[in-house]
N, C-alpha and C positions, 0 to 999 in steps of 0.2 A: 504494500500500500504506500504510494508517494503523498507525500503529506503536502499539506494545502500551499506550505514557501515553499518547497523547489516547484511546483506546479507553476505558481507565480512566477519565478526567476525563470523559468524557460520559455512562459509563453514570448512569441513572436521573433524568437532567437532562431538568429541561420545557423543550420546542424547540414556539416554535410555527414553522411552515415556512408563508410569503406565498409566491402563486406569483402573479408580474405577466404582462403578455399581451406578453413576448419569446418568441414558441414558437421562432422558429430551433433557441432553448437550454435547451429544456423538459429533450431528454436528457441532456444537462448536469446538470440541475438535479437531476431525477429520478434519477439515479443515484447525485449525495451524500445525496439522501435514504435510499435505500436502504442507502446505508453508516452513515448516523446512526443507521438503525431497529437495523443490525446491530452498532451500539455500544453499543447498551440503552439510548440514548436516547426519552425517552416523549412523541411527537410529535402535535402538532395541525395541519391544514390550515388554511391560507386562500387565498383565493383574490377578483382582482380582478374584477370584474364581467367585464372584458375575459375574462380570461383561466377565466371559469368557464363563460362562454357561447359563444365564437367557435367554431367549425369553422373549420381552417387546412388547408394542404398539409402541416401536419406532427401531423396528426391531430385527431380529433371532441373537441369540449369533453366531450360521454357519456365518452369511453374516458381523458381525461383526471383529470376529477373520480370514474373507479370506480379509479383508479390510484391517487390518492392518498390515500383511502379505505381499499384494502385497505393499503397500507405502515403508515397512521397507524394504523388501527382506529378512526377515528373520523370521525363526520361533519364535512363542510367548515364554517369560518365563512366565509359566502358573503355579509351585508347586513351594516349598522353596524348595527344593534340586538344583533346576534348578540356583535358585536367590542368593543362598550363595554365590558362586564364583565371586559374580560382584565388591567386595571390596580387594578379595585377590588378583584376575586377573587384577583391573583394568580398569574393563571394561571401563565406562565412564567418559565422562571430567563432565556430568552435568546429572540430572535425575530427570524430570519433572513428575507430579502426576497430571494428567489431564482426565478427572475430579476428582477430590480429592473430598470425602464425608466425614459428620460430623463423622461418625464411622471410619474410618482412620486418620483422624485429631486425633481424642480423643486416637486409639491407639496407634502413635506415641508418643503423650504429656507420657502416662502412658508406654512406653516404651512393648508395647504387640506386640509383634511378632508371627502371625500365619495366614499370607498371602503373598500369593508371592509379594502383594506392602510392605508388611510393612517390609518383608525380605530386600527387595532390596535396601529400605531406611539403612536398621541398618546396611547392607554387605556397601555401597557406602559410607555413612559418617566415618567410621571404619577411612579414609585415609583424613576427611577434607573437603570432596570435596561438590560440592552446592545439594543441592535440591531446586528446584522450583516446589510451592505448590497453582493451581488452585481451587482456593475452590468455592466447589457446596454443600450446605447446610440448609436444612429449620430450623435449628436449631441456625445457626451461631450468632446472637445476641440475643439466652439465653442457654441453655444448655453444646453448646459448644465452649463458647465464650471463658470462660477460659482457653479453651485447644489450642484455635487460639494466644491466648496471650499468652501463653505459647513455642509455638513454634517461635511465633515472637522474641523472647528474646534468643533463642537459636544459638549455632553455627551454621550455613551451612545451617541454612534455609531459605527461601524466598519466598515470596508472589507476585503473581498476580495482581496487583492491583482489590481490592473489590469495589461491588459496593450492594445497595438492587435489588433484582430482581421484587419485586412486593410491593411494601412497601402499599398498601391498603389490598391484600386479605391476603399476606403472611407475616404482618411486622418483626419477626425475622429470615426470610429470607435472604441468602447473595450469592452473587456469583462475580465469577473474570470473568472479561472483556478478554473475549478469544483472541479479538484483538489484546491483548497487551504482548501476549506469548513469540512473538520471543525479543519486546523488554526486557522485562523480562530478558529473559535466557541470552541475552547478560551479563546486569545489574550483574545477579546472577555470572555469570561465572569470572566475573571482581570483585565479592563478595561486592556485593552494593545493595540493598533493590531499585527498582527501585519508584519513586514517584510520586508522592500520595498516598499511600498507598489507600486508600477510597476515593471513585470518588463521 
């Protein structure tokens, strides 16, 4: 239940909402979108190559991209051509990466630009402005641990609060408490690391 101030503090805020190719947590993800749209925040899709083309066992990349479509009312940014203009324009007050995967984490940290999420991040910060980063990753406490800490220490970035997803079958597993999205974004927009970082 999102309480009656963050409701407040989002309505009529530009959100653009990155969807990376963690499907696992697509209903996760899709679901705080759904409560962003229903805080009168005015949201734009993007979407990674992965995650705008794949067919999974946890549904058609078709019923995916009409999904987030109809929430936003607006078509997807799906190439970098599309995603350049969102730091010259302006576009948003705030651009959350839901689900963020460990291959998108790692390319931010090393500054790789060659997806329409990782564009949108380098076009938006360009001006200062937040990123809020949902992480879905079986790698997160070994591989790409260094690159989460990396960004933690950086401007304009911010964290979902994390938690283990499976700490017996999958222990360097990690993921963010979808729940805590819209707090978050407030958090972020107010340029605050919202806390506990790790639940």
């Amino acid at each position: 239940m999102i309480s009656d101030e963050i409701l407040e503090k989002l309505r009529g805020k530009r959100i653009g909402f990155a969807v990376c190719g963690s499907f696992c947590t697509f209903s996760k993800a899709f679901a705080q979108l759904e409560a962003l749209k229903a805080a009168g925040a005015d949201l734009t899709p993007i979407m990674s190559y992965n995650a705008f083309s794949a067919d999974t066992k946890f549904g058609t990349a078709e019923s995916h991209r009409k999904f987030l479509e109809e929430i936003c009312g607006k078509p997807i940014i799906s190439d970098i051509p599309a995603a350049e203009p969102i730091g010259p324009k302006r576009l948003f007050d705030l651009l959350i990466i839901a689900p963020c995967t460990g291959n998108t984490i790692s390319k931010l940290a090393l500054d790789i630009i060659d997806t329409p999420v990782t564009m949108a991040v380098k076009s938006h910060i360009r001006n200062e402005r937040p990123v809020l980063i949902a992480l879905s990753t079986n790698d997160a406490l070994s591989g790409c641990a260094r690159n989460i800490g990396d960004l933690m220490n950086r401007r304009c970035f911010y964290f979902v609060p994390i938690c283990q997803d499976d700490s017996e079958k999958k222990p360097r597993s990690a993921a963010a408490d979808f729940t805590k999205i819209p707090e978050a974004a407030v958090a972020a927009l107010e340029g605050r690391q919202l806390q506990p970082i790790l639940q």
